[in-house]
N, CA, C and O atoms as CSV, one atom per row, in Angstrom:
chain,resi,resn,atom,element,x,y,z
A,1,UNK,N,N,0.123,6.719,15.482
A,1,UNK,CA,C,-0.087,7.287,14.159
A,1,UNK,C,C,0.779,6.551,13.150
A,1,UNK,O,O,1.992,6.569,13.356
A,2,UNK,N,N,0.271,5.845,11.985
A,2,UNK,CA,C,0.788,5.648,10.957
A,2,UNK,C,C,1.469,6.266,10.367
A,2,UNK,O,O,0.919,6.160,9.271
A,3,UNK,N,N,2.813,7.262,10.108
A,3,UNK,CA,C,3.104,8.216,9.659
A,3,UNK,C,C,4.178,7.952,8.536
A,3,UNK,O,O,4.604,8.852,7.813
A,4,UNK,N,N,4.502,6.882,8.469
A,4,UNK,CA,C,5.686,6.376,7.360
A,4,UNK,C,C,5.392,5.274,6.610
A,4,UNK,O,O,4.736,4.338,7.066
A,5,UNK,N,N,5.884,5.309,5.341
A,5,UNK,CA,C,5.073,4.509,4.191
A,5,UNK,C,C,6.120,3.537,3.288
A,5,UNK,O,O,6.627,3.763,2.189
A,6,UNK,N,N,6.225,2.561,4.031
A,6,UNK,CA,C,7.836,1.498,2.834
A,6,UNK,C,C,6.863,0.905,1.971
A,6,UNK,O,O,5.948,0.147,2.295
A,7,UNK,N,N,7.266,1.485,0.440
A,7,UNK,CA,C,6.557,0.825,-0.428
A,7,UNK,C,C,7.366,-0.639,-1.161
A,7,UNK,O,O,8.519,-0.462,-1.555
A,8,UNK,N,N,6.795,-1.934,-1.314
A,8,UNK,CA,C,7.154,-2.340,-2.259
A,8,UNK,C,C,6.375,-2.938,-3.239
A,8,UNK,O,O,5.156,-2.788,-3.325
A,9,UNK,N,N,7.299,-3.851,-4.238
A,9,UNK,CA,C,6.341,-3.585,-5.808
A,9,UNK,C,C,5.017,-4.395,-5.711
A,9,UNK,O,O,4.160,-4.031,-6.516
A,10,UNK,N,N,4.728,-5.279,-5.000
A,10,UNK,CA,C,3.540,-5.855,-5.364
A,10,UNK,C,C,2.956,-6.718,-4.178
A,10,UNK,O,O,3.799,-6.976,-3.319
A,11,UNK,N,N,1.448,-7.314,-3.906
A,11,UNK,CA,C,0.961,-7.793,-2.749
A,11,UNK,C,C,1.894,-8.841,-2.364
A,11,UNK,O,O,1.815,-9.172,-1.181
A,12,UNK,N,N,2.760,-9.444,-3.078
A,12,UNK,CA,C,3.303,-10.739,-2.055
A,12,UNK,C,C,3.781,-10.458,-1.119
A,12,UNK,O,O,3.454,-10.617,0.057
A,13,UNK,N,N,5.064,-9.765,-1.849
A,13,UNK,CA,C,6.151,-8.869,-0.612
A,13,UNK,C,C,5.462,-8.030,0.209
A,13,UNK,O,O,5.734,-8.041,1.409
A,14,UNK,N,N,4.708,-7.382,-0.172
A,14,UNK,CA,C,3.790,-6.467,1.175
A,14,UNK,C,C,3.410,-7.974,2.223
A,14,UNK,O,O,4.058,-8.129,3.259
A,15,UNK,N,N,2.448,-8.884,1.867
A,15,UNK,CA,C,1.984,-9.805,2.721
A,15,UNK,C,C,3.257,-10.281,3.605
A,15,UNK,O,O,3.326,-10.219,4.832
A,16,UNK,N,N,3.839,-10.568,3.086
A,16,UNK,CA,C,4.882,-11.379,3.691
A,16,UNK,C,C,5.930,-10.368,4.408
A,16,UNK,O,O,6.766,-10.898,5.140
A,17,UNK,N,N,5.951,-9.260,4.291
A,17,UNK,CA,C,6.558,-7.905,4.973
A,17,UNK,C,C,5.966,-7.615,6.525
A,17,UNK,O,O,6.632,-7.469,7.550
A,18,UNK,N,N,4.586,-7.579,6.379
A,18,UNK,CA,C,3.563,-7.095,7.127
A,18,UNK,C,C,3.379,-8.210,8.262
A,18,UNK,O,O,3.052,-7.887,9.404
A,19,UNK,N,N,3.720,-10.208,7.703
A,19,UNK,CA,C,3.710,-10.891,8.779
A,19,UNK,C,C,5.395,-10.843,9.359
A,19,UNK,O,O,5.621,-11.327,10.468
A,20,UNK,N,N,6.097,-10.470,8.861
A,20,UNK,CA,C,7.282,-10.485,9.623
A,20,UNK,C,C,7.520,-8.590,10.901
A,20,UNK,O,O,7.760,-8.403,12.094
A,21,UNK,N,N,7.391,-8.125,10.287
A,21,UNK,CA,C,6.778,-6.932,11.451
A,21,UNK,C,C,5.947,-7.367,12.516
A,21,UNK,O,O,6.260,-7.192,13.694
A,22,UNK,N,N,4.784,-7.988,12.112
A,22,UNK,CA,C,3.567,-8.483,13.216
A,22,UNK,C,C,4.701,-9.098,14.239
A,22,UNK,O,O,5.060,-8.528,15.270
A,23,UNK,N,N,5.259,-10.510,13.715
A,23,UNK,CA,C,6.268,-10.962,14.755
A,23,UNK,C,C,6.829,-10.628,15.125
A,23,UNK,O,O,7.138,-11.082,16.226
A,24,UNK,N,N,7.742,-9.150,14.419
A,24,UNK,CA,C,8.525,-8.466,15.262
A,24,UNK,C,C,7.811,-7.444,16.167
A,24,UNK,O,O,8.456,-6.502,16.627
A,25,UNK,N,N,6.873,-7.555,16.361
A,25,UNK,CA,C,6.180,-6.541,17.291
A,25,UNK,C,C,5.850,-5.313,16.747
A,25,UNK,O,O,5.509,-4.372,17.464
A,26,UNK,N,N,5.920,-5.241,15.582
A,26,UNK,CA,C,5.594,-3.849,14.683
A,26,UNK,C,C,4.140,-3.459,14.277
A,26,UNK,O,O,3.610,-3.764,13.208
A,27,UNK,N,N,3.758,-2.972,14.959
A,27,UNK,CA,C,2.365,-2.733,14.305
A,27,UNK,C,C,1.974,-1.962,13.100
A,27,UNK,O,O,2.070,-0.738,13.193
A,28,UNK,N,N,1.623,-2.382,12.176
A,28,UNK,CA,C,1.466,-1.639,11.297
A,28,UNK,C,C,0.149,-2.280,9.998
A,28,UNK,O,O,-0.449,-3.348,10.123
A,29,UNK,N,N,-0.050,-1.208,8.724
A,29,UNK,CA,C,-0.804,-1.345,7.965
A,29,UNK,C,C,-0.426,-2.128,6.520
A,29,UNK,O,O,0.710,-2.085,6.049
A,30,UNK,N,N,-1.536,-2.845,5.886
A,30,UNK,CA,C,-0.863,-3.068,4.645
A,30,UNK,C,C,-2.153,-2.068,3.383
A,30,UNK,O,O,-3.235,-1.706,3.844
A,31,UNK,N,N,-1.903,-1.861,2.352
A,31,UNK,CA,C,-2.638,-0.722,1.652
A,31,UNK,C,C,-1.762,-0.604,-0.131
A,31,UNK,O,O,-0.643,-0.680,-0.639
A,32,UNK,N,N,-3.037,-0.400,-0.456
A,32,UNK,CA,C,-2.531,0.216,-2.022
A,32,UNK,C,C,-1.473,0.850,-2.232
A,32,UNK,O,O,-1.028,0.627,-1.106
A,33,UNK,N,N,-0.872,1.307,-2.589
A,33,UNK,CA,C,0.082,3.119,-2.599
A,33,UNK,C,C,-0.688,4.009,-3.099
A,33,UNK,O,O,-1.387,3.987,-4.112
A,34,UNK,N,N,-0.497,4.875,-2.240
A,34,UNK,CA,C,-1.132,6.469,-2.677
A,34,UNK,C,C,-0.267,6.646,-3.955
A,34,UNK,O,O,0.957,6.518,-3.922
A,35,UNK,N,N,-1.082,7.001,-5.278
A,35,UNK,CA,C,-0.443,6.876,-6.502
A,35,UNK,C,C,0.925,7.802,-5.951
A,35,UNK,O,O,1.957,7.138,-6.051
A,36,UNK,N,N,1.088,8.840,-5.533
A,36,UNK,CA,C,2.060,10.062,-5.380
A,36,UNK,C,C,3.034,8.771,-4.757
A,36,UNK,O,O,4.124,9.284,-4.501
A,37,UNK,N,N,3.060,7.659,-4.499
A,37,UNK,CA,C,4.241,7.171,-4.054
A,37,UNK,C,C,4.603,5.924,-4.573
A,37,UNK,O,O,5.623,5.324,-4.236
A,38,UNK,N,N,3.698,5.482,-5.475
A,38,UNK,CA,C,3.776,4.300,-6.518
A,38,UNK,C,C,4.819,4.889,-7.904
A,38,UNK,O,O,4.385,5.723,-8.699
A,39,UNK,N,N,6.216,4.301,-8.010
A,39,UNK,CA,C,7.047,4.940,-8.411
A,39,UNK,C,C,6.816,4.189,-10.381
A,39,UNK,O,O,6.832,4.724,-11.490
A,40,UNK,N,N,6.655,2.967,-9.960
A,40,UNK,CA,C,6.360,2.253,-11.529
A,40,UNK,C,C,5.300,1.837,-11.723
A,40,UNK,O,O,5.272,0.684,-12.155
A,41,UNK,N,N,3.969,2.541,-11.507
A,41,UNK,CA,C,2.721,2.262,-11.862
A,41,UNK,C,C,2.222,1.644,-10.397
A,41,UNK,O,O,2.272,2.327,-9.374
A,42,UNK,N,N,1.719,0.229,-10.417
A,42,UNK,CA,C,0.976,-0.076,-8.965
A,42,UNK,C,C,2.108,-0.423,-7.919
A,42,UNK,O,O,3.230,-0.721,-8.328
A,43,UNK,N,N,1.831,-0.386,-6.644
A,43,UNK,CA,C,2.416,-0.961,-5.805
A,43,UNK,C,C,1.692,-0.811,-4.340
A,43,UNK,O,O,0.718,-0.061,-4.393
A,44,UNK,N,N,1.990,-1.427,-2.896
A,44,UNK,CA,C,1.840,-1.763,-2.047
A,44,UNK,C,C,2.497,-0.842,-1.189
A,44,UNK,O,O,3.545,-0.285,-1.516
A,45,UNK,N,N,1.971,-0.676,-0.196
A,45,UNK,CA,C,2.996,0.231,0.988
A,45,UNK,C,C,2.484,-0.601,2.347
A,45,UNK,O,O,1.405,-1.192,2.298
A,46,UNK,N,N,3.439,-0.629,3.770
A,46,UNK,CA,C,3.406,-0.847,4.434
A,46,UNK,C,C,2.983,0.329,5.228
A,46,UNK,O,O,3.599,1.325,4.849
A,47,UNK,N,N,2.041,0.609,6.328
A,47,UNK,CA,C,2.189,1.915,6.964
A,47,UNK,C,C,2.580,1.377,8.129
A,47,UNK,O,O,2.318,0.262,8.581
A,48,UNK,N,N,3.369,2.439,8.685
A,48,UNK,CA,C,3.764,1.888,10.904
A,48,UNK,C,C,4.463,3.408,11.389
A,48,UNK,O,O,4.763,4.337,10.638
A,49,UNK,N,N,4.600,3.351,12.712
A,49,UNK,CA,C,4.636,4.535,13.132
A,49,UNK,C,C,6.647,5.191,12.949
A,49,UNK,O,O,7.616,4.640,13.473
A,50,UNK,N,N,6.661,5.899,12.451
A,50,UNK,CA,C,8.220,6.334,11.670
A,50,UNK,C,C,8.852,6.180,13.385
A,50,UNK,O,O,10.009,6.522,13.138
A,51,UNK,N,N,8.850,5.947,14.649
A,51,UNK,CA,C,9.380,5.966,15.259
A,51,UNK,C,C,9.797,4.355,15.540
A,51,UNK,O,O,10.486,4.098,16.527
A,52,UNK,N,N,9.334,3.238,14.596
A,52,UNK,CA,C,9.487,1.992,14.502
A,52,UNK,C,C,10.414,2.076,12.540
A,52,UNK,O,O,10.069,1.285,11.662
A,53,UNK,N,N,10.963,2.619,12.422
A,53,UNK,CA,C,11.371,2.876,10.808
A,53,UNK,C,C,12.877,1.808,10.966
A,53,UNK,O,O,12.917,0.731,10.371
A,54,UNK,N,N,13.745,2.170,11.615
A,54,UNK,CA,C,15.624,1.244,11.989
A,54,UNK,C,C,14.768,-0.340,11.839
A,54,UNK,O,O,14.963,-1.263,11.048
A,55,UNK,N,N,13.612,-0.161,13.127
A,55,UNK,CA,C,13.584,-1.779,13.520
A,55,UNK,C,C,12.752,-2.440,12.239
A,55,UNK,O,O,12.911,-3.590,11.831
A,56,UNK,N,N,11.730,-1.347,11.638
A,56,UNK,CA,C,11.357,-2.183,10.918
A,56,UNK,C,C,12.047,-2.735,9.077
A,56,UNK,O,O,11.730,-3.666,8.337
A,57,UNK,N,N,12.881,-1.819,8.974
A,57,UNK,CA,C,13.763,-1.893,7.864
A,57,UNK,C,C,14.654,-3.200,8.053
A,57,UNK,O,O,15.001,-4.096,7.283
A,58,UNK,N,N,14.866,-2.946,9.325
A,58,UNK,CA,C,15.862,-4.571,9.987
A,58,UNK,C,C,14.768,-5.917,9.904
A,58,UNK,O,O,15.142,-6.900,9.264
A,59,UNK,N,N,13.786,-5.926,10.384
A,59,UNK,CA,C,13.371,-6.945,10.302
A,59,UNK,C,C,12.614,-6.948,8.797
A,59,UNK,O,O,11.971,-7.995,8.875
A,60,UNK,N,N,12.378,-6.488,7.730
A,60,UNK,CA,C,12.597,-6.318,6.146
A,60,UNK,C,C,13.763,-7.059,5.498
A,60,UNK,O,O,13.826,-7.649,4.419
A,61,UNK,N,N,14.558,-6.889,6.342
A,61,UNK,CA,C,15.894,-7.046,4.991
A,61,UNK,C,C,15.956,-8.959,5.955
A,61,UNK,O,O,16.535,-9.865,5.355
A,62,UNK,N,N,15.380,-9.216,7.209
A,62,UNK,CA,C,16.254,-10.663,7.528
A,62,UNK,C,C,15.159,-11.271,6.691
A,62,UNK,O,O,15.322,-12.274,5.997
A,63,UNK,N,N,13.583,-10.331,6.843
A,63,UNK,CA,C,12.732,-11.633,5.543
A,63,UNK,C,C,12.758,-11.367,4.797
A,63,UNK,O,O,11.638,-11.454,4.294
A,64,UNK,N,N,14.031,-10.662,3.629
A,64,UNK,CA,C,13.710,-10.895,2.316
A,64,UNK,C,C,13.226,-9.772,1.979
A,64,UNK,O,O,13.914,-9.389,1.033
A,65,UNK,N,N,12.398,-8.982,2.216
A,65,UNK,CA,C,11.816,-8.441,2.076
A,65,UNK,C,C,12.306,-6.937,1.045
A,65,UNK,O,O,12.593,-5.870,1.588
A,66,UNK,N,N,12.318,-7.094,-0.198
A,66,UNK,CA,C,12.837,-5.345,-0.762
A,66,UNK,C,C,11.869,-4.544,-0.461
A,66,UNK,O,O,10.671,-4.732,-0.668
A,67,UNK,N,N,12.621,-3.199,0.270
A,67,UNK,CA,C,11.752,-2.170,0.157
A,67,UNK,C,C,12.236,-0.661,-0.799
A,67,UNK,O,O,13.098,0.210,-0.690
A,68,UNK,N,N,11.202,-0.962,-1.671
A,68,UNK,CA,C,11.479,0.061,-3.240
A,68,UNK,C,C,11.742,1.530,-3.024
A,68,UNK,O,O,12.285,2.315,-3.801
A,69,UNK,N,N,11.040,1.848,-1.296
A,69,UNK,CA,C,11.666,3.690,-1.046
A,69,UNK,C,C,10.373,3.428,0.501
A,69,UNK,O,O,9.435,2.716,0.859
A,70,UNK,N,N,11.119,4.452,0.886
A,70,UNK,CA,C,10.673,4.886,2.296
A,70,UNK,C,C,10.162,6.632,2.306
A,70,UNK,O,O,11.009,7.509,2.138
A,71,UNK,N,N,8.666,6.973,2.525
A,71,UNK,CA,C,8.055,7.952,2.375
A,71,UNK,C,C,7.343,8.441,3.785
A,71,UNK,O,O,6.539,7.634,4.251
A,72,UNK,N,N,7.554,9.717,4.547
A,72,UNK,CA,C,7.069,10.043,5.472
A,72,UNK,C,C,5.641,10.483,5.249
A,72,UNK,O,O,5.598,11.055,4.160
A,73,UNK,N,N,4.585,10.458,5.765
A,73,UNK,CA,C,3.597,11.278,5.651
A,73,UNK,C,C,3.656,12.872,6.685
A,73,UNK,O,O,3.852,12.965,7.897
A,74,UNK,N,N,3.378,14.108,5.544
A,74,UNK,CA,C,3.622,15.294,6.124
A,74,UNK,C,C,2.489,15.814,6.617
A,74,UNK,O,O,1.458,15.780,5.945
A,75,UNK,N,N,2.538,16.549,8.263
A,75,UNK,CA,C,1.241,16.387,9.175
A,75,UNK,C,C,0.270,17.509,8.012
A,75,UNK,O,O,-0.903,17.553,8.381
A,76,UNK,N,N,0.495,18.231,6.952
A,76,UNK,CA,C,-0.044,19.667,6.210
A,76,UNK,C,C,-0.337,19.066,5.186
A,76,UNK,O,O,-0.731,19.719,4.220
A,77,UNK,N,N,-0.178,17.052,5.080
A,77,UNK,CA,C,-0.814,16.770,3.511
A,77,UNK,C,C,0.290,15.999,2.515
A,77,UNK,O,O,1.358,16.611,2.534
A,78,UNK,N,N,0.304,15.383,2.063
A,78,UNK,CA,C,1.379,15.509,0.932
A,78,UNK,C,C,2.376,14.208,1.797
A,78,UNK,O,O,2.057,13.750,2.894
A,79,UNK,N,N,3.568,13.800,1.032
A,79,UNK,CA,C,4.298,13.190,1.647
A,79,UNK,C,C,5.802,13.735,1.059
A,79,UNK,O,O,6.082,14.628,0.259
A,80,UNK,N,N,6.564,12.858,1.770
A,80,UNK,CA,C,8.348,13.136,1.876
A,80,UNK,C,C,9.046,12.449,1.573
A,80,UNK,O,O,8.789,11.538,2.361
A,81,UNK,N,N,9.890,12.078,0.938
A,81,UNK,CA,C,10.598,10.747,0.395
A,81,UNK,C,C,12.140,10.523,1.211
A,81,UNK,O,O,13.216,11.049,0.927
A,82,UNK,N,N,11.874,9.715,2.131
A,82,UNK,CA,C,13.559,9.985,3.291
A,82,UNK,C,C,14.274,8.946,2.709
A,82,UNK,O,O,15.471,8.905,2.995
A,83,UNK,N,N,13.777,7.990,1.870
A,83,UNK,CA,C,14.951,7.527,1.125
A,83,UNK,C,C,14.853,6.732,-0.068
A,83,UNK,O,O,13.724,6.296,-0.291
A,84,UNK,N,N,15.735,6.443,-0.872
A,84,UNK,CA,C,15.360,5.781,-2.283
A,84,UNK,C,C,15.246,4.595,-1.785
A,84,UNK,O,O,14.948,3.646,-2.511
C-alpha cells in the first residue's frame, strides 16, 4: 500500500527522487499532489509504503533531493502531515 506522500515543488525533483528510490530498492509512485497537500500552489508527491519512510528520506537527502513535507494517507480519507 502506498500510504505516505513526500511532496516536492516541481516534476524535476520528483523525477529524479523517484529514480534514486527505484535504485534504492524503494518502490514507489510519482503523481500530481492532491491539492490538500500542495502547500504553494502545484507540486509533485512521491507515494511508497510509510514502512519504507527513514530509508527513503535517506536516500532523498544523498540525491539532492528536497523534500517540502511528508504526509500520511489516513485509512477513513483525508491525510496527516508527520512532518514539515
Amino acid at each position: 500500500m502506498l500510504d505516505l506522500y513526500l511532496t516536492v515543488r516541481s516534476v524535476t525533483p520528483a523525477q529524479k527522487g523517484r529514480e534514486a528510490l527505484r535504485r534504492g530498492g524503494v518502490r514507489c509512485g510519482l503523481l500530481r499532489a492532491p491539492s490538500a497537500l500542495a502547500q504553494r500552489g502545484c507540486g509533485y508527491a512521491l507515494a511508497l509504503p510509510a514502512r519504507e519512510q527513514s530509508r527513503a528520506l535517506s536516500l532523498l537527502e544523498e540525491a539532492g533531493v528536497r523534500v517540502e513535507s511528508v504526509w500520511r494517507k489516513l485509512p477513513e480519507g483525508g491525510f496527516r502531515r508527520e512532518r514539515p
